[in-house]
mmCIF file of the N, C-alpha and C atoms, coordinates in Angstrom:
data_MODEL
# 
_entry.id   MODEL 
# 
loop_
_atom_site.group_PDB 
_atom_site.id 
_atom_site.type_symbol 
_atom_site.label_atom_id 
_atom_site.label_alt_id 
_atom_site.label_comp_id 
_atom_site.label_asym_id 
_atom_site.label_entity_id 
_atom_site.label_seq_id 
_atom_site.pdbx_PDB_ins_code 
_atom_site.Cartn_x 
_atom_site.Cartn_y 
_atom_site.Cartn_z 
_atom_site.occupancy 
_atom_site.B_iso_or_equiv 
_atom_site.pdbx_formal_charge 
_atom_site.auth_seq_id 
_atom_site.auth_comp_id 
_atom_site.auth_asym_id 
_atom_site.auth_atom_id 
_atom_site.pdbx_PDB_model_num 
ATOM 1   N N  . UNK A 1 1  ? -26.969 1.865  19.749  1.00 0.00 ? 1  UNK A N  1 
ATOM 2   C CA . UNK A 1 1  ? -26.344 1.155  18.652  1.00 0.00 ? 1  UNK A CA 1 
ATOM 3   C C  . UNK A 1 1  ? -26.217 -0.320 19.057  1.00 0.00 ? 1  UNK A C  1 
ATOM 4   N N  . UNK A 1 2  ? -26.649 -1.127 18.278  1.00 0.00 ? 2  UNK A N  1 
ATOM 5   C CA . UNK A 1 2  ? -26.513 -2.783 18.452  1.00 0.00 ? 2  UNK A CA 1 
ATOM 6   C C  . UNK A 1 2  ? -25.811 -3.286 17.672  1.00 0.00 ? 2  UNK A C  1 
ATOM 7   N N  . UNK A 1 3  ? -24.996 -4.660 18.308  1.00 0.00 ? 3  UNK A N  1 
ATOM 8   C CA . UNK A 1 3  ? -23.748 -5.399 17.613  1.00 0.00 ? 3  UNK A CA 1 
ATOM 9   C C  . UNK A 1 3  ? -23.683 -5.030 16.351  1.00 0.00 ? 3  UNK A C  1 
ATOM 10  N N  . UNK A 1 4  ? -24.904 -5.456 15.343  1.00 0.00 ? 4  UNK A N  1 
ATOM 11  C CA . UNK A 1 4  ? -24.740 -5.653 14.188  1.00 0.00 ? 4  UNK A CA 1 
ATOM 12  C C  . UNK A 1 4  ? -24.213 -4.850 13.238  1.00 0.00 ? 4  UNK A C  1 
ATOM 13  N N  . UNK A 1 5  ? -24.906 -3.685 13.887  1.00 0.00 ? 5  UNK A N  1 
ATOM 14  C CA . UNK A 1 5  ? -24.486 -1.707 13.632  1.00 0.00 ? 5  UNK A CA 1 
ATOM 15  C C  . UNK A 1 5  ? -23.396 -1.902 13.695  1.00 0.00 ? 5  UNK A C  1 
ATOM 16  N N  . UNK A 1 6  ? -22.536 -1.997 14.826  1.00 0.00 ? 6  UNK A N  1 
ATOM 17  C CA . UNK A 1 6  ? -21.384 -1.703 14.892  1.00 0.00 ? 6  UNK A CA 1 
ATOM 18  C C  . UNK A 1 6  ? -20.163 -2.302 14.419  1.00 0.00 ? 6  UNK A C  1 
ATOM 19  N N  . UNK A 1 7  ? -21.068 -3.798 13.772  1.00 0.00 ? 7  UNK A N  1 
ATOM 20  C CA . UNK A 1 7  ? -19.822 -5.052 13.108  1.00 0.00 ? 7  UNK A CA 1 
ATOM 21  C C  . UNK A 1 7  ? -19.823 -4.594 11.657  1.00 0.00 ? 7  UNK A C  1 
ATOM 22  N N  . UNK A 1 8  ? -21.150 -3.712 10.585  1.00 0.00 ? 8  UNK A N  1 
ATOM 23  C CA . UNK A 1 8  ? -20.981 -3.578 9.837   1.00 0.00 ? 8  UNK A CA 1 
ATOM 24  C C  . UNK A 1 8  ? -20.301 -2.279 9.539   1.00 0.00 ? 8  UNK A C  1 
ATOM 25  N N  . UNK A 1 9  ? -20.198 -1.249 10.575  1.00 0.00 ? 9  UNK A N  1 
ATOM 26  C CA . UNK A 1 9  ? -19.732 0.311  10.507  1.00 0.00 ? 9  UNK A CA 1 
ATOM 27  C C  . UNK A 1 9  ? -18.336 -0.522 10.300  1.00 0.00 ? 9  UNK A C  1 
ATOM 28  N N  . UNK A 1 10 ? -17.793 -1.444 11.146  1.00 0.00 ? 10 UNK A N  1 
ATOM 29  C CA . UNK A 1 10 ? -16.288 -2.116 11.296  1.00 0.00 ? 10 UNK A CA 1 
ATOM 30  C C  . UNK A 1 10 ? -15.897 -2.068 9.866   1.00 0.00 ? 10 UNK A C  1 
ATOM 31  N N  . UNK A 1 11 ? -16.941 -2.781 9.213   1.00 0.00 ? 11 UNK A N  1 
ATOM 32  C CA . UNK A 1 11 ? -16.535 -3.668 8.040   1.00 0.00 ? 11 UNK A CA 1 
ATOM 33  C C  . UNK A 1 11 ? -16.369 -2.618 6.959   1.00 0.00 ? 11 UNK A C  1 
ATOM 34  N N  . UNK A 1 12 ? -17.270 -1.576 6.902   1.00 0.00 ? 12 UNK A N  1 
ATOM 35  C CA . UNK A 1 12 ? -16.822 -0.407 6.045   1.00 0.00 ? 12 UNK A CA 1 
ATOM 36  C C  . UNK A 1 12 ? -16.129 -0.032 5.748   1.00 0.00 ? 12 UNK A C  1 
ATOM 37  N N  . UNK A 1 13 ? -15.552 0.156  7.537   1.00 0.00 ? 13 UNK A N  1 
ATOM 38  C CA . UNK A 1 13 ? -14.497 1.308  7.588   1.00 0.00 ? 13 UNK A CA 1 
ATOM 39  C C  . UNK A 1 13 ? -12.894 0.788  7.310   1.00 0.00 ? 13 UNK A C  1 
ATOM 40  N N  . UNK A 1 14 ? -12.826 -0.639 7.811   1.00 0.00 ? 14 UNK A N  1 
ATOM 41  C CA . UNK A 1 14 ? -11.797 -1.397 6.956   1.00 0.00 ? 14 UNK A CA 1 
ATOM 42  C C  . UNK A 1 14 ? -11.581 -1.672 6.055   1.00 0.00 ? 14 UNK A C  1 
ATOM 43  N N  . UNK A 1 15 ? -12.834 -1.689 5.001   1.00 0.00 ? 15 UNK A N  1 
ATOM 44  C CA . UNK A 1 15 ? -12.688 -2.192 3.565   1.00 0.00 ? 15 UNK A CA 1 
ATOM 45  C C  . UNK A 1 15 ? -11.934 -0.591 3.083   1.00 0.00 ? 15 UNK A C  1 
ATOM 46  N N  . UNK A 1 16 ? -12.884 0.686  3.644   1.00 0.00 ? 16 UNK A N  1 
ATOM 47  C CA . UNK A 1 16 ? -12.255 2.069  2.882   1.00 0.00 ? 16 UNK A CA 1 
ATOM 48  C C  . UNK A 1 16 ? -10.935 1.715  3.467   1.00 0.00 ? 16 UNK A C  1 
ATOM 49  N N  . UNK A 1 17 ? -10.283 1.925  4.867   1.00 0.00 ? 17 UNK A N  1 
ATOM 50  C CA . UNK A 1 17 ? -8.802  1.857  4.886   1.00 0.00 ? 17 UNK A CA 1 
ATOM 51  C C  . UNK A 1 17 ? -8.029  0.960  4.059   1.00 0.00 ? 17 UNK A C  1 
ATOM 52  N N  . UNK A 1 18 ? -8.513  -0.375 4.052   1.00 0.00 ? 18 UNK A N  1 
ATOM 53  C CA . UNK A 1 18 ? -7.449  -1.369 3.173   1.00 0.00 ? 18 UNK A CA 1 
ATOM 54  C C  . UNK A 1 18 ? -7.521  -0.474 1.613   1.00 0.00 ? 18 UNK A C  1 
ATOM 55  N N  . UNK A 1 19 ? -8.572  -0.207 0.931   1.00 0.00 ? 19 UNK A N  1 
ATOM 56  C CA . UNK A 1 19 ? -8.147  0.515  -0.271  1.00 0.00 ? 19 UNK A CA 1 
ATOM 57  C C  . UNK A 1 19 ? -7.858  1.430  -0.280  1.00 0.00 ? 19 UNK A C  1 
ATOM 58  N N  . UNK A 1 20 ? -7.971  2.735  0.520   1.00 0.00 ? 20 UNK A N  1 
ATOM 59  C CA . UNK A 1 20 ? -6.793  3.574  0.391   1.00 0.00 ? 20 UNK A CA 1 
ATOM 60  C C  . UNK A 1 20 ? -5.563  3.362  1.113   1.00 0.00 ? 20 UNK A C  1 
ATOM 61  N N  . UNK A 1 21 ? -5.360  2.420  1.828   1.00 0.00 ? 21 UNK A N  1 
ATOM 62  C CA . UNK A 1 21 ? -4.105  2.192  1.790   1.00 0.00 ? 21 UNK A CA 1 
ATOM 63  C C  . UNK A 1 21 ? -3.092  1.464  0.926   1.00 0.00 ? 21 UNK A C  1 
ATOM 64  N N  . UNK A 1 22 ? -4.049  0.464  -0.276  1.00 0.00 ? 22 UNK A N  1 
ATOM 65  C CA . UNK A 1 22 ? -3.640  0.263  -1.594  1.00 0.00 ? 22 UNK A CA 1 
ATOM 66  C C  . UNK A 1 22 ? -3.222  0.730  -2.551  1.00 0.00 ? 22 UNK A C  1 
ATOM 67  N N  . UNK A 1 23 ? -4.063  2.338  -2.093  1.00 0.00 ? 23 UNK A N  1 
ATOM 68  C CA . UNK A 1 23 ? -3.812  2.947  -3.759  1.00 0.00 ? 23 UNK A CA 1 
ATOM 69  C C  . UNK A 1 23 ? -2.995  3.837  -3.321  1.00 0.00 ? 23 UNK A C  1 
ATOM 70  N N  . UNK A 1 24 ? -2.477  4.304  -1.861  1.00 0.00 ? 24 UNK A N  1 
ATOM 71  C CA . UNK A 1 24 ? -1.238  4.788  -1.576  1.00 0.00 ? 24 UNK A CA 1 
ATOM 72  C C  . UNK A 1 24 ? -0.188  4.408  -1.965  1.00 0.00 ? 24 UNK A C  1 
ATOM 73  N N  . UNK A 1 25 ? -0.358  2.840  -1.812  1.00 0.00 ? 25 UNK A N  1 
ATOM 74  C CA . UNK A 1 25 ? 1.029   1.935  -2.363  1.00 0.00 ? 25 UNK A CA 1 
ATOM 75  C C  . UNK A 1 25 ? 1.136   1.939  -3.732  1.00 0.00 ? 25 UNK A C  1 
ATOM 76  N N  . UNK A 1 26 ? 0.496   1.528  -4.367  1.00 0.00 ? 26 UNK A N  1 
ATOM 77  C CA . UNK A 1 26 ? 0.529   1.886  -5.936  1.00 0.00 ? 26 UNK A CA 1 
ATOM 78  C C  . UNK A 1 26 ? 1.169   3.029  -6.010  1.00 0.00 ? 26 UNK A C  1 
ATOM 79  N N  . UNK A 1 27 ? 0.097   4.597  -5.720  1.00 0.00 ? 27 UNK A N  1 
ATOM 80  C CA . UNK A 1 27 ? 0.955   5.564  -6.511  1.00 0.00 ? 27 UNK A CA 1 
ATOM 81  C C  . UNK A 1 27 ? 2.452   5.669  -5.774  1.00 0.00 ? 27 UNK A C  1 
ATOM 82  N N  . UNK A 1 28 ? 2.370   4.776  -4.298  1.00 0.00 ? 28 UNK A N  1 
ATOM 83  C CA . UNK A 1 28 ? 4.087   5.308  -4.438  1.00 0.00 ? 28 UNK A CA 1 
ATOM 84  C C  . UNK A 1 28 ? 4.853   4.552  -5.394  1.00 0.00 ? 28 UNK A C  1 
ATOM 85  N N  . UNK A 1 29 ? 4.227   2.968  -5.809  1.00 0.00 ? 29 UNK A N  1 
ATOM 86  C CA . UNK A 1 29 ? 5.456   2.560  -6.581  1.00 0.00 ? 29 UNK A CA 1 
ATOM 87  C C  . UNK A 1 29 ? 5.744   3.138  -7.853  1.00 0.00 ? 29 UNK A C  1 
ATOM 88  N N  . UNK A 1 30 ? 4.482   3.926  -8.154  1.00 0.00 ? 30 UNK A N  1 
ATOM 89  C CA . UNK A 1 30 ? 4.833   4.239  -9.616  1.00 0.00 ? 30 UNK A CA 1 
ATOM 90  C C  . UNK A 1 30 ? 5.153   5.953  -9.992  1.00 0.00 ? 30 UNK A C  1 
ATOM 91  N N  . UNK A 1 31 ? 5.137   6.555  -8.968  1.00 0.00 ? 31 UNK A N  1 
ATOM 92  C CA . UNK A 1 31 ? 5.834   7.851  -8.800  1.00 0.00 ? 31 UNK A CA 1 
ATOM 93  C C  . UNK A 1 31 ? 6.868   8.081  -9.664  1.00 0.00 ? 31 UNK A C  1 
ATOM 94  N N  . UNK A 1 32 ? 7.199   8.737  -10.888 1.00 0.00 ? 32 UNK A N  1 
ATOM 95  C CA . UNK A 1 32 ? 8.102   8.845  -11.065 1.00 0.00 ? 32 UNK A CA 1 
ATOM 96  C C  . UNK A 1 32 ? 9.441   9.242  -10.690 1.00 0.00 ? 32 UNK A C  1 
ATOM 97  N N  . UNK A 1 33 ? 9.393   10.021 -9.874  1.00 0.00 ? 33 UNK A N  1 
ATOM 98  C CA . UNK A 1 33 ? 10.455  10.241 -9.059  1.00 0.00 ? 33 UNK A CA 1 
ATOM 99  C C  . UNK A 1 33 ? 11.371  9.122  -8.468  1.00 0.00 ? 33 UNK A C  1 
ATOM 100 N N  . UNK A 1 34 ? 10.691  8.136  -8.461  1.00 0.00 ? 34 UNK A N  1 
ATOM 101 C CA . UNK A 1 34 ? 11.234  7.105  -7.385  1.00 0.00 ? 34 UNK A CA 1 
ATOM 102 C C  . UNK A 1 34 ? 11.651  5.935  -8.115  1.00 0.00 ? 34 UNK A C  1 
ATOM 103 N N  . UNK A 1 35 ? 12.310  6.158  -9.609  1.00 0.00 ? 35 UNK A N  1 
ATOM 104 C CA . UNK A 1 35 ? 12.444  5.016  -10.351 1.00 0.00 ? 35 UNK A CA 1 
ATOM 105 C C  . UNK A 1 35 ? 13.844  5.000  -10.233 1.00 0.00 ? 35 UNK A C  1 
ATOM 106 N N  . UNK A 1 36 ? 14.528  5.978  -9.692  1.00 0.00 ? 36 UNK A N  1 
ATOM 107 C CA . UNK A 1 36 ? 16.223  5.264  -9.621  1.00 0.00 ? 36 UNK A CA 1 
ATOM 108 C C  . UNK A 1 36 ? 16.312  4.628  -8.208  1.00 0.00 ? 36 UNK A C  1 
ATOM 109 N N  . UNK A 1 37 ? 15.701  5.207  -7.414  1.00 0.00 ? 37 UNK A N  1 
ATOM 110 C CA . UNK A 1 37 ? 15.883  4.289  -6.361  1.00 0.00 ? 37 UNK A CA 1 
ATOM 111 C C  . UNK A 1 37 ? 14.855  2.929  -6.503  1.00 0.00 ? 37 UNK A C  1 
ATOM 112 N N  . UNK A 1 38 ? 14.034  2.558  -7.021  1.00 0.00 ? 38 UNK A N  1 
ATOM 113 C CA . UNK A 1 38 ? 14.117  1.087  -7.137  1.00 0.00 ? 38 UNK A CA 1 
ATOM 114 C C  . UNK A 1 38 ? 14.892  0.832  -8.026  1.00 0.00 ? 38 UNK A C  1 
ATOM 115 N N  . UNK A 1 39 ? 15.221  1.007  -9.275  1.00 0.00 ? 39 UNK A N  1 
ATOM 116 C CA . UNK A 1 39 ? 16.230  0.432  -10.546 1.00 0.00 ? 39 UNK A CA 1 
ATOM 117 C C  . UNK A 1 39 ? 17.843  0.447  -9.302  1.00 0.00 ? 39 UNK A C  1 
ATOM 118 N N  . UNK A 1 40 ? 17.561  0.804  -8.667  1.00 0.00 ? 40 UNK A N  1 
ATOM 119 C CA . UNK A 1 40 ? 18.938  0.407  -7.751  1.00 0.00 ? 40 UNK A CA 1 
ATOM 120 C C  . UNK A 1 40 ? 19.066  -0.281 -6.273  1.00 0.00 ? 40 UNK A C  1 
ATOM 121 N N  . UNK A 1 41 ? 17.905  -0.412 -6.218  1.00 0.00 ? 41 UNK A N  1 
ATOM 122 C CA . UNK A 1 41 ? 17.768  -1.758 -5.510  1.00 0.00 ? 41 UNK A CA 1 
ATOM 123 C C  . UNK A 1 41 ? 17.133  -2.696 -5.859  1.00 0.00 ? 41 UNK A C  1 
ATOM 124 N N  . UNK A 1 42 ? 16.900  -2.849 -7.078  1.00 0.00 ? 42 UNK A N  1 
ATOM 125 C CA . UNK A 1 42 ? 16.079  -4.155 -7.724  1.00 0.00 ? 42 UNK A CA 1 
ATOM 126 C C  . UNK A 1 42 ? 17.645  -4.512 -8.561  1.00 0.00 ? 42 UNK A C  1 
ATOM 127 N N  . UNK A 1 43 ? 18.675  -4.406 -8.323  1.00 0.00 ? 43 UNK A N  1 
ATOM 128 C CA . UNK A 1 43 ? 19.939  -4.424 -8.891  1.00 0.00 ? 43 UNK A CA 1 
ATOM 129 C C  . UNK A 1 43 ? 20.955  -5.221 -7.538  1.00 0.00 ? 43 UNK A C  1 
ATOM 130 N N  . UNK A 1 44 ? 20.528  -4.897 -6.289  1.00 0.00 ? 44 UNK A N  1 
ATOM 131 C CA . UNK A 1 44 ? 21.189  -5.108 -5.227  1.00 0.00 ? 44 UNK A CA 1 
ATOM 132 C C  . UNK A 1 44 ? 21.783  -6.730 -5.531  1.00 0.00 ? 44 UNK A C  1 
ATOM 133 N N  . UNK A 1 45 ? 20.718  -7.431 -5.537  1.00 0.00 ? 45 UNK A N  1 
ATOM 134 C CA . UNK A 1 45 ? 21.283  -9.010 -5.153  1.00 0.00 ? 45 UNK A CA 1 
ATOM 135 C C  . UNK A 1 45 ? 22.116  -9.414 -6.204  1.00 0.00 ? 45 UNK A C  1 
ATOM 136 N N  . UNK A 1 46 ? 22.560  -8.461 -7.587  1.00 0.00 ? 46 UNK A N  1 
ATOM 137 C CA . UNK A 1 46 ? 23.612  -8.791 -8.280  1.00 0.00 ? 46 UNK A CA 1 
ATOM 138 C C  . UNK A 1 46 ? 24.610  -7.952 -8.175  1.00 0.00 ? 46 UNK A C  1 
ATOM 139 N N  . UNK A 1 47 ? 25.083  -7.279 -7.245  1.00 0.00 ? 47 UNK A N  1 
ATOM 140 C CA . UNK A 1 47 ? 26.094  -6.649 -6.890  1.00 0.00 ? 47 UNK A CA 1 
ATOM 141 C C  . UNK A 1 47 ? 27.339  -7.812 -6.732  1.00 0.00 ? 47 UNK A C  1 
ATOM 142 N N  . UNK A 1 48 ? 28.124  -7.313 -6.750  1.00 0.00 ? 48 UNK A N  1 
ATOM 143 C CA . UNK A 1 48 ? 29.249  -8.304 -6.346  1.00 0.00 ? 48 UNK A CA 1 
ATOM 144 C C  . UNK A 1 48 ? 29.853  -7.968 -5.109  1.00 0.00 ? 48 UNK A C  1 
ATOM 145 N N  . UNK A 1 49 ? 30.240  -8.166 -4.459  1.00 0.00 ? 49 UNK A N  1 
ATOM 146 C CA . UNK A 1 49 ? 31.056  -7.783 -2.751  1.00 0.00 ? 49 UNK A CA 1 
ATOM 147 C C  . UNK A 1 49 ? 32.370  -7.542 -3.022  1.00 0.00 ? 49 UNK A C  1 
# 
């Protein structure tokens, strides 16, 4: 295997991780399950002390 092989296998295999690690994030933000806990911390910085 020579550099080039192995700079473009790199480049693959990062482009697949960065997008599924995108579309992990997505479906977690939009999970339904998980809408009171952001609606209650997207509330935090107007709490009063």
């Amino acid at each position: 295997m020579n550099v080039l092989a192995f700079v473009r296998d790199a480049q693959v295999l990062s482009l697949v991780l960065v997008c599924v690690t995108f579309s992990l994030i997505v479906v977690y933000a939009l999970w339904p399950s998980f809408d009171k806990k952001f609606d209650a911390a997207s509330r935090l910085p107007l709490n009063e002390d």
